[in-house]
C-alpha positions as MATLAB code, in Angstrom:
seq = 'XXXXXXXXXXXXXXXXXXXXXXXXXXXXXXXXXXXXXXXXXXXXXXXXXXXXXXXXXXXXXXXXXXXXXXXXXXXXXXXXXXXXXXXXXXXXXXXXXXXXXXXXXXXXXXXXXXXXXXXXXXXXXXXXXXXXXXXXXXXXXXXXXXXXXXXXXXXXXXXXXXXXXXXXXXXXXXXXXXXXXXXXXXXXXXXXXXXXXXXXXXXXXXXXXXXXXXXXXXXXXXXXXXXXXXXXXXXXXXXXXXXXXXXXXXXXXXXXXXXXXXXXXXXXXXXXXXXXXXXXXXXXXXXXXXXXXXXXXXXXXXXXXXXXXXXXXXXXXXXXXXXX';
ca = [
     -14.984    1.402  -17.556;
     -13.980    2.837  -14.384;
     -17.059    1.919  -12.595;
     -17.320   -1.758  -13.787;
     -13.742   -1.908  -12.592;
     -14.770   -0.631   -9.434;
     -17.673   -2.901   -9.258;
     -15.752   -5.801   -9.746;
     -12.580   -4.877   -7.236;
     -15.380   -3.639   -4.068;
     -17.190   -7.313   -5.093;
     -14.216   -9.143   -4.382;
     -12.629   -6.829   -1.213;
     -16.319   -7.482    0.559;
     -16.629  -10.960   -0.294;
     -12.885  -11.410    1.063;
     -13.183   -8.775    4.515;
     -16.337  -10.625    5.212;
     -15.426  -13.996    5.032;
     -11.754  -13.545    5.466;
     -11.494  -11.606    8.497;
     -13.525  -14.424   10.495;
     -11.879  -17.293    9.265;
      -8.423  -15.863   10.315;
      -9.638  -14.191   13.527;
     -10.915  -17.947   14.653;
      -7.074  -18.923   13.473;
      -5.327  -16.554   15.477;
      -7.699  -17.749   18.889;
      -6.781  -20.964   18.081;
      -3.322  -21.366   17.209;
      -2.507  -19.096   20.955;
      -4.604  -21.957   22.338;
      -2.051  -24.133   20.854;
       0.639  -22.807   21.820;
      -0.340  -22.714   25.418;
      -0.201  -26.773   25.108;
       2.429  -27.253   22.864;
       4.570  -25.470   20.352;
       4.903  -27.093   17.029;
       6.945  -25.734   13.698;
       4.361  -26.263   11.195;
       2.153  -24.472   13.788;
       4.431  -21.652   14.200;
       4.711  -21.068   10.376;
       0.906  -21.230    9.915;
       0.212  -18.644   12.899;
       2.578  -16.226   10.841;
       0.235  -17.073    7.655;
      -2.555  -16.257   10.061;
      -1.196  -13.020   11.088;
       0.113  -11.945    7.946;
      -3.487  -12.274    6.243;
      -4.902  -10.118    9.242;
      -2.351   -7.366    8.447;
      -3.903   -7.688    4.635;
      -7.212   -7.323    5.833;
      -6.910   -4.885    7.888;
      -5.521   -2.026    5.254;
      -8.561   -3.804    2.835;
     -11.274   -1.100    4.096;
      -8.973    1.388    1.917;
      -9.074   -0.246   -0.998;
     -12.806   -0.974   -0.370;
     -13.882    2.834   -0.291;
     -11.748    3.234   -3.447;
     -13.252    0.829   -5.093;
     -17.060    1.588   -3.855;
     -15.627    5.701   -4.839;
     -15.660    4.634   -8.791;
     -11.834    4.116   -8.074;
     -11.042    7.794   -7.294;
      -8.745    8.078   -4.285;
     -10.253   10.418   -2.092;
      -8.077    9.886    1.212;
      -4.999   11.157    1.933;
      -2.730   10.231   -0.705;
       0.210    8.615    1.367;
      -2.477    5.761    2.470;
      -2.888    4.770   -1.151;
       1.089    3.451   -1.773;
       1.428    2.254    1.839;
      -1.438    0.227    1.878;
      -0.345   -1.350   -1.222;
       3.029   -1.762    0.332;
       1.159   -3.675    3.035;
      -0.417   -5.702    0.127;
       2.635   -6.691   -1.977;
       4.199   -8.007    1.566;
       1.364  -10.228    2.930;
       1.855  -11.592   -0.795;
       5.195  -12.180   -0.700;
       5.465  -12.992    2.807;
       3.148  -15.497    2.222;
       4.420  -17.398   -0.296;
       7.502  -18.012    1.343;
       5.483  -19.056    4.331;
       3.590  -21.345    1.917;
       7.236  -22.534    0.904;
       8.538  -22.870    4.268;
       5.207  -25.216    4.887;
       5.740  -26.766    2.155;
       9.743  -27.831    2.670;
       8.564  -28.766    6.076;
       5.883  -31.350    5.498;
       8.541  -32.676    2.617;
      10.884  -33.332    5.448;
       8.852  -34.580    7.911;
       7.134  -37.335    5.924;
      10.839  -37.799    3.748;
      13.488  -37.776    6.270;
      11.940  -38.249    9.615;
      14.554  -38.519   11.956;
      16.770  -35.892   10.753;
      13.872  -33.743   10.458;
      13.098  -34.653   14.634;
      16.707  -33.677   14.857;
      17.765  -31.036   12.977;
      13.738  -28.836   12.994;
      13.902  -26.460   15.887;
      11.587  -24.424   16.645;
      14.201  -21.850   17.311;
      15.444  -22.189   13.726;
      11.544  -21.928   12.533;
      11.376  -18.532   13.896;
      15.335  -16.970   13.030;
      13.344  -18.187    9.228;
      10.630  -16.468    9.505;
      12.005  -13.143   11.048;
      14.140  -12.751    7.769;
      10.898  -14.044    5.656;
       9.322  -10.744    7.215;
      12.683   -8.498    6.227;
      13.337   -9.670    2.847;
       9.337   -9.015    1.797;
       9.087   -5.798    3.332;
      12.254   -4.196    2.497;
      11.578   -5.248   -0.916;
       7.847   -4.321   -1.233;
       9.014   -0.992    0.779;
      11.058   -0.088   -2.265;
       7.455    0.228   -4.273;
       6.354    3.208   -1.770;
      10.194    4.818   -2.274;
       9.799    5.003   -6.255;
       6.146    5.550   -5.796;
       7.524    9.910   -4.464;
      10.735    9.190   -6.983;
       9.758   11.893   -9.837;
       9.568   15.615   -8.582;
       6.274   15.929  -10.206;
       4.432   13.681   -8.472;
       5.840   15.178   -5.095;
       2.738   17.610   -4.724;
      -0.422   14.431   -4.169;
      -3.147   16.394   -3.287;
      -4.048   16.734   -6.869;
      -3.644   12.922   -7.640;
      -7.245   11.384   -7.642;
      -5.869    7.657   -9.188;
      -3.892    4.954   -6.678;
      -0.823    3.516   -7.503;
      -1.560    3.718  -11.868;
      -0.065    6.868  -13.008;
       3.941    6.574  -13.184;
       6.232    9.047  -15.084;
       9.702    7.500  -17.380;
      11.373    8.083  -14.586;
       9.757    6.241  -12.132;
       9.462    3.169  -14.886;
      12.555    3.078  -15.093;
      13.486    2.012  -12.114;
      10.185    0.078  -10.822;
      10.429   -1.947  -13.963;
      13.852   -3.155  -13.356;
      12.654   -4.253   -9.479;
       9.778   -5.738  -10.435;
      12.067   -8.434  -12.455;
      13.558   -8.935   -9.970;
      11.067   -9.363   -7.471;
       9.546  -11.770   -9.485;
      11.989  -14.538   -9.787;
      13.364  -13.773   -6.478;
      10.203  -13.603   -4.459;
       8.263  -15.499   -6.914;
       9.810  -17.873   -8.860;
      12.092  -19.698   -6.291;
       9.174  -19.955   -3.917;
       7.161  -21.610   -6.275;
       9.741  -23.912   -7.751;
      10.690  -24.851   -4.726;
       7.076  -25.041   -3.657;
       6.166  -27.213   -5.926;
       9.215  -30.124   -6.052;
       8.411  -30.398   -2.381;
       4.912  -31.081   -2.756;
       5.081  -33.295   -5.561;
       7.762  -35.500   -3.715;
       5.456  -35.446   -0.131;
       2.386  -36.458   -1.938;
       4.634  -39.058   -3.984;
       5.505  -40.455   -0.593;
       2.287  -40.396    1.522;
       0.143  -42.050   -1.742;
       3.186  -44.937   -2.270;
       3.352  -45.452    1.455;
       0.956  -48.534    2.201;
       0.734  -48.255    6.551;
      -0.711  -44.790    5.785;
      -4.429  -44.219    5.529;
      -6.393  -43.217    3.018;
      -7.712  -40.406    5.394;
      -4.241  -39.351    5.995;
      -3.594  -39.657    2.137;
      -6.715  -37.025    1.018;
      -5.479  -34.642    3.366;
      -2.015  -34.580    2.137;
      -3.379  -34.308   -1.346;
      -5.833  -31.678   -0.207;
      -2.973  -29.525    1.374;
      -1.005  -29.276   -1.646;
      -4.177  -28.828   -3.800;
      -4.895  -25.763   -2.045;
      -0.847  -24.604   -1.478;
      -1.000  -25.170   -5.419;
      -4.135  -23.159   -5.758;
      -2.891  -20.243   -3.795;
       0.441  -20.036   -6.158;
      -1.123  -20.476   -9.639;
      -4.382  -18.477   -8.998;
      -3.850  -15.887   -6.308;
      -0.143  -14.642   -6.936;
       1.130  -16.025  -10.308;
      -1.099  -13.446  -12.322;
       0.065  -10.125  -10.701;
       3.627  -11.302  -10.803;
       3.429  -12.525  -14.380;
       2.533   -8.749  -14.782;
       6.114   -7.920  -13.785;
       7.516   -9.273  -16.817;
       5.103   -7.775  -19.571;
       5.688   -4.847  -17.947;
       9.372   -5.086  -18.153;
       9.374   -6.413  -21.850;
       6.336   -3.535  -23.006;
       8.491   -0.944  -20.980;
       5.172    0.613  -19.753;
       3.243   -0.609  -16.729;
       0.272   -3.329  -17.797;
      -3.097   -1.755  -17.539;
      -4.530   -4.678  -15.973;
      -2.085   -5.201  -13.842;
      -4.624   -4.236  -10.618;
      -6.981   -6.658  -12.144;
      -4.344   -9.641  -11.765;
      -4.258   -8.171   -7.850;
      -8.008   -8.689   -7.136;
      -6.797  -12.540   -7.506;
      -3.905  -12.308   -4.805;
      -6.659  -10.681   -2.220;
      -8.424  -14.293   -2.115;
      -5.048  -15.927   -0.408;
      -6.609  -14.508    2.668;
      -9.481  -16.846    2.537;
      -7.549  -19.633    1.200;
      -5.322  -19.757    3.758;
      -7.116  -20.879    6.853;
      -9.000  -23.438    4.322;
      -5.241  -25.009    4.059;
      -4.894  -25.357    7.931;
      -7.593  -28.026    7.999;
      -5.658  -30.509    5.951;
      -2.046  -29.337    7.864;
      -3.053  -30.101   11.789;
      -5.564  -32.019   13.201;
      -5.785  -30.445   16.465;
      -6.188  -27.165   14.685;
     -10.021  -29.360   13.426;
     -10.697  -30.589   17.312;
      -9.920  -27.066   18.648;
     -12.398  -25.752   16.415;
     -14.882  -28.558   16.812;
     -14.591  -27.549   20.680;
     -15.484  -23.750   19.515;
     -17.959  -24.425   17.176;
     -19.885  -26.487   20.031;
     -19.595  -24.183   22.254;
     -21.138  -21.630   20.448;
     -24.013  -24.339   19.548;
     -24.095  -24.838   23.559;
     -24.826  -21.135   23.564;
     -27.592  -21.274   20.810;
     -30.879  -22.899   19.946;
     -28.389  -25.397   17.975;
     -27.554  -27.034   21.069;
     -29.600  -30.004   20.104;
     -27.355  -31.151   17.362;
     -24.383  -30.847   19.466;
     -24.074  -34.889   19.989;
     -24.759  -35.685   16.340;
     -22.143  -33.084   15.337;
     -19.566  -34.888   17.805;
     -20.082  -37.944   16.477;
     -19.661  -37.421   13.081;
     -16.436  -36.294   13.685;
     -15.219  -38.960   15.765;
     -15.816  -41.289   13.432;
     -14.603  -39.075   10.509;
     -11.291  -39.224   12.643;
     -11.460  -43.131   13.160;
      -8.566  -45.191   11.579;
      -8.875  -48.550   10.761;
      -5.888  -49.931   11.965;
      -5.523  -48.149   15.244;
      -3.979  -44.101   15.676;
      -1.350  -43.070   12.801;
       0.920  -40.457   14.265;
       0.835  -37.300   11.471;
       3.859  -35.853    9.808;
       3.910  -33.410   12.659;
       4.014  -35.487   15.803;
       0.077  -35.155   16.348;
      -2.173  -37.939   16.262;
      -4.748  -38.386   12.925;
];
């Protein structure tokens, strides 16, 4: 059992470091680039996205060679609950993020001139500093209860990560847990999801709006809504079984494999969310073909997505001030 479980977690860890890791990398080049031109909310909140999966990804090598180790820990034992510390915060980080994106878009399409008025970019970032705080001291608790009972103080013994908790310890991870998930959960998603029902509601019903213009909205929530139900809904449903069973679910780390995708999702998202985020990699991705024997199909490539970007009625200005 131990090794099919180890299987499946090292199957999805490599199939998320390889493609992940890339993906975000080419994010984090391109939002600086961005920001050397101009500084935009949205873009602000989506760099933190992009930095907050790289933090993921880069404690993911330790929970690779645990899984490819049959899922015995075999590295100094005070990597295994930080690491997971690390984890639970890129989660919960980013689904406030996801919120924050979310509430944003809402207000931009919804209420545009208060939105011009009243959306700083200084206000943006006082957000996300206490987005950061409020994840990690909560997720740093975790680590705390993790070296709560006095006999799990000696770990050089302890061969299993983060599975093995004594009453004690249940007793007060259960209680946090609960919490954790309708505070860092629950409000994010409800939240989450009344904004993106009512911005799709008014990009669709808005006739001057193209239909380009109307997929990507759609497309921005689909994947917003995809990274809620799939990725973090099942490990935080886990909280409350846990809390009613009194025990801790043993398949609780499977529900985590399906938060570990967010960091793949997540740059997916940023295609739909800015337009110059697709032209700044459309200028990277032909200069690499400039580079390579693919040089040839440069033109071809550049003209499909000019005219991919063509609106019928003349240039709509997007939600964020950029042009579509």
């Amino acid at each position: 059992m131990a090794q099919v479980q180890g299987c499946l977690q090292l199957a999805v860890y490599i199939i998320t470091f390889v493609f992940g890791l890339p993906l975000n990398i080419l994010a984090f080049v391109t939002f600086l680039r961005k920001f050397k031109q101009k500084v935009i909310s949205v873009d602000i909140l989506l760099f933190n996205l992009t930095l907050s999966d790289l933090v993921l990804l880069a404690f993911l090598p330790f929970r690779i060679v645990e899984a490819a180790s049959e899922m015995e820990w075999r590295m100094p034992y005070f990597i295994c609950p930080f690491s997971l510390c690390v984890h639970f915060s890129s989660n919960y980080i980013n689904s406030f993020l996801l919120t924050a994106i979310s509430v944003e878009r809402y207000l931009a399409v919804g209420f545009p001139l208060r939105y011009k008025r009243l959306v700083k970019p200084l206000y943006i970032i006082v957000g996300i500093v206490c987005i950061w705080i409020l994840s990690t001291t909560h997720c740093s608790i975790f680590y705390i209860v993790d070296h709560f009972a006095p006999e799990k103080a000696n770990k050089t013994n302890v061969s299993i990560c983060y599975s093995q908790f004594s009453p004690v310890q249940l007793q007060v991870l259960l209680p946090i847990r609960l919490e954790v998930f309708f505070l860092l959960f629950c409000i994010p998603f409800m939240v989450t999801t009344f904004c993106s029902i009512s911005f799709v509601h008014i990009m669709v019903t808005q006739p001057f709006i193209s239909r380009k213009r109307k997929l990507r909205a759609i497309g921005l929530v689909t994947v917003t809504m995809i990274n809620f139900i799939l990725c973090f809904m099942p490990y935080n449903v886990s909280h409350v079984v846990g809390f009613i069973q009194g025990d801790n679910p043993p398949w609780r780390m499977h529900a985590l494999l399906f938060s570990t995708f967010n960091a793949t999702l997540d740059p997916i998202m940023f295609y739909f969310c800015s337009v110059s985020y697709q032209k700044m990699h459309l200028e990277d991705l032909l200069y690499i073909m400039n580079k390579t024997r693919l040089g040839a199909h440069r033109d071809n490539c550049l003209e499909l997505f000019k005219k991919d970007h063509e609106e019928p009625h003349g240039l709509v200005q997007d939600c964020n001030g950029e042009k579509a």
